[in-house]
N, C-alpha and C positions, 0 to 999 in steps of 0.2 A: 361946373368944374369938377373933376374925376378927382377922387382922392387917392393918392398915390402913400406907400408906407414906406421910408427911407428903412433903409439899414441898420441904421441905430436903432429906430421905432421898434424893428422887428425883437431887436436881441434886447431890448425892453421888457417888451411881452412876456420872449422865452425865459426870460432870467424869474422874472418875477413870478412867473406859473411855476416853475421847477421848484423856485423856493418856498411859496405858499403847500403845494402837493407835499414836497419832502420834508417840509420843516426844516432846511439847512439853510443856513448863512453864505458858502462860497458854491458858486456855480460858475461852471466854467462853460464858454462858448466858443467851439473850435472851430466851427463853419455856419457858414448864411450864405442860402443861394435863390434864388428865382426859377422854378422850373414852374412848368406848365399853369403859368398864373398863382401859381401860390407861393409861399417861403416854407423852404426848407430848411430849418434849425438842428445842428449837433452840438453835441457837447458832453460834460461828462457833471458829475456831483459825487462829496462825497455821504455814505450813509454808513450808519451805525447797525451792524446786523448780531444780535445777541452779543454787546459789547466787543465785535471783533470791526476794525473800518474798513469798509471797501468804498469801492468804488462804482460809480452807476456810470453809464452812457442814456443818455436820451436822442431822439428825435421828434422836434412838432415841424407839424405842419401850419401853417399859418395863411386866413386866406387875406385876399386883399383888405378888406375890411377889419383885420387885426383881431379874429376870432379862432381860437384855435381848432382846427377840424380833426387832428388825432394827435396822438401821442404814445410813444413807446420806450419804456426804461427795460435795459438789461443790465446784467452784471458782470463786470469784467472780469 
């Protein structure tokens, strides 16, 4: 039997990774998609940068097996 990752599963993952990586409590997740056999996670976090808040955008990739193959944070 093929292990398949629902959609929740995925934004699991990403939620949980952003928040261990950035140290923050709210993470927000704005899309989940399935392209070419992986999951694509967006979303945004916020961060403290010399006491001023911004805000981050991320993206993971996630493969089927619920490991993350990359990741990228900017800043809005």
């Amino acid at each position: 039997m093929k292990f398949v990752l629902r959609p929740e599963t995925v934004e699991d993952i990403a939620v949980t990774f952003v928040k261990k990586r950035k140290k923050v409590g709210d993470v927000s997740v704005v899309a989940k998609e399935r392209k070419h056999g992986v999951w694509v996670v967006r979303g945004t976090c916020p961060i403290d940068l010399h006491g001023h808040p911004w805000t981050e955008s991320f993206e993971l990739i996630i493969d089927t097996k619920g490991k993350i193959k990359s990741s990228n944070f900017r800043l809005m």
